[in-house]
C-alpha positions as CSV (number, residue, x, y, z in Angstrom):
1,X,-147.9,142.5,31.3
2,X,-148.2,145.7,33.1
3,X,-147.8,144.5,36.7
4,X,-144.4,142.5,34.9
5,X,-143.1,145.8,33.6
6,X,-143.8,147.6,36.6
7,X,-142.0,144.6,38.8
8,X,-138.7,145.0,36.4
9,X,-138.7,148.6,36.6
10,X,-139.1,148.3,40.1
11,X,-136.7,145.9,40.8
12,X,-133.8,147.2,38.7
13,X,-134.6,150.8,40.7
14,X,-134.2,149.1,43.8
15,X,-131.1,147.1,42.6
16,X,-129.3,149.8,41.6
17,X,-129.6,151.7,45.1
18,X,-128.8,149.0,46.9
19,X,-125.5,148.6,44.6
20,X,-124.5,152.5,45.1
21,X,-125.5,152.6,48.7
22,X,-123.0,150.1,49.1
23,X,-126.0,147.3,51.0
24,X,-125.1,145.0,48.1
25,X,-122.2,144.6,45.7
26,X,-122.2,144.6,41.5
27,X,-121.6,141.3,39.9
28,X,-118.3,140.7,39.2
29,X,-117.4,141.1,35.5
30,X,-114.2,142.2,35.3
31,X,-110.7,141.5,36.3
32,X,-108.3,144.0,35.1
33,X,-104.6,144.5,36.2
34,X,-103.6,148.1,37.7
35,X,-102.3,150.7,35.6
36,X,-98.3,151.7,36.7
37,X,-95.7,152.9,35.1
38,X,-92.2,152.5,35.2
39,X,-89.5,155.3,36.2
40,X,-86.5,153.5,35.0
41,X,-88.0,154.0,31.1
42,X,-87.8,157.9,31.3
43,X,-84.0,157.9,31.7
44,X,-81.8,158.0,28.9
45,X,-79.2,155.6,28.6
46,X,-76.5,158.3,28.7
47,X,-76.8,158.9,32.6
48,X,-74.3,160.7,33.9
49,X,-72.3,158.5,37.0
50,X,-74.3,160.2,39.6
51,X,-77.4,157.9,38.4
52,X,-75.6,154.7,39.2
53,X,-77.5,151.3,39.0
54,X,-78.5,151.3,42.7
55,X,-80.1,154.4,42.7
56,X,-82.1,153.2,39.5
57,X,-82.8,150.0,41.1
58,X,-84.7,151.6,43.9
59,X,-87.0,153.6,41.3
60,X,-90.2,150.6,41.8
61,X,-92.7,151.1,39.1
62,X,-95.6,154.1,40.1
63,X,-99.3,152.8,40.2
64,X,-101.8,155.2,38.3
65,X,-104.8,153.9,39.2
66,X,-104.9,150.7,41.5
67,X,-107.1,147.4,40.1
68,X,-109.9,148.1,43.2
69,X,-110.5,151.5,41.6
70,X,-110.3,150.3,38.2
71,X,-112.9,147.2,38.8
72,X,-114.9,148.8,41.0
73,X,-115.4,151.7,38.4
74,X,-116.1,148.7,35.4
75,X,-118.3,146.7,37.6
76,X,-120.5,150.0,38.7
77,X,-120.7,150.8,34.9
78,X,-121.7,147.6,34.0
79,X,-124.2,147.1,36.5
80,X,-126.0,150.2,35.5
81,X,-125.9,149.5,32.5
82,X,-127.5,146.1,32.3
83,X,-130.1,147.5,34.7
84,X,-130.9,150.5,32.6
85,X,-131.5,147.7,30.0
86,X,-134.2,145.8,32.4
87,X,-135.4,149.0,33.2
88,X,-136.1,149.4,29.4
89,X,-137.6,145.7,29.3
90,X,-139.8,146.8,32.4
91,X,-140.8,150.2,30.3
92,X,-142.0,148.1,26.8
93,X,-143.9,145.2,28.6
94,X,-146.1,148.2,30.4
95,X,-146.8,150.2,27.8
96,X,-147.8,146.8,25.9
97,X,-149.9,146.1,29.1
98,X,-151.5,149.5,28.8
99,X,-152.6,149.5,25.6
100,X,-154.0,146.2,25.9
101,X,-156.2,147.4,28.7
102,X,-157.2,150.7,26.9
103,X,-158.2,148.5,23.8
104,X,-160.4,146.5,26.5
105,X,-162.0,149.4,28.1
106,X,-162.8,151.6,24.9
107,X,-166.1,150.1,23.8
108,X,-167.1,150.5,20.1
């Protein structure tokens, strides 16, 4: 049980520099759409004629953040995440392996 925990630990360690050192990529969770917002919803209805409808129809919607950033950010969190989790795993089934050795080696 030890040398299991110390192989998760390991390996989640290992897995997450490889993901930030960009050698390997997170798995691919989620799929969300960019964040934009559009001009033409900021201008009151009562424009005055200088506005005219071909000026406001070259107002294209501004993108906040673009869906790379936003996915690459989710995916990153989520791969940490789940490997803080084996990490954890890795953490319980040594210490269980410990204490089963200690209980072997204290004699009575």
């Amino acid at each position: 049980m030890l040398i299991i925990g110390l192989v998760l630990i390991g390996f989640s360690l290992i897995s997450i520099y490889f993901v930030f050192t960009q050698k390997s990529s997170p798995t691919t969770i989620f799929h969300q759409s960019s964040i934009s917002i559009n001009p033409r919803q900021f201008i009151p209805q009562d424009v005055p004629d200088q506005l005219n409808e071909e000026k406001l129809s070259e107002l294209a919607p501004i993108e906040i953040l673009s869906q790379d950033t936003i996915n690459t950010a989710l995916n990153l969190a989520a791969h940490l995440i789940f490997m803080g989790f084996v990490s954890s795993v890795g953490f319980k089934l040594s210490s269980l392996g410990i204490q089963i050795i200690r209980s072997l080696a204290i004699p009575k």
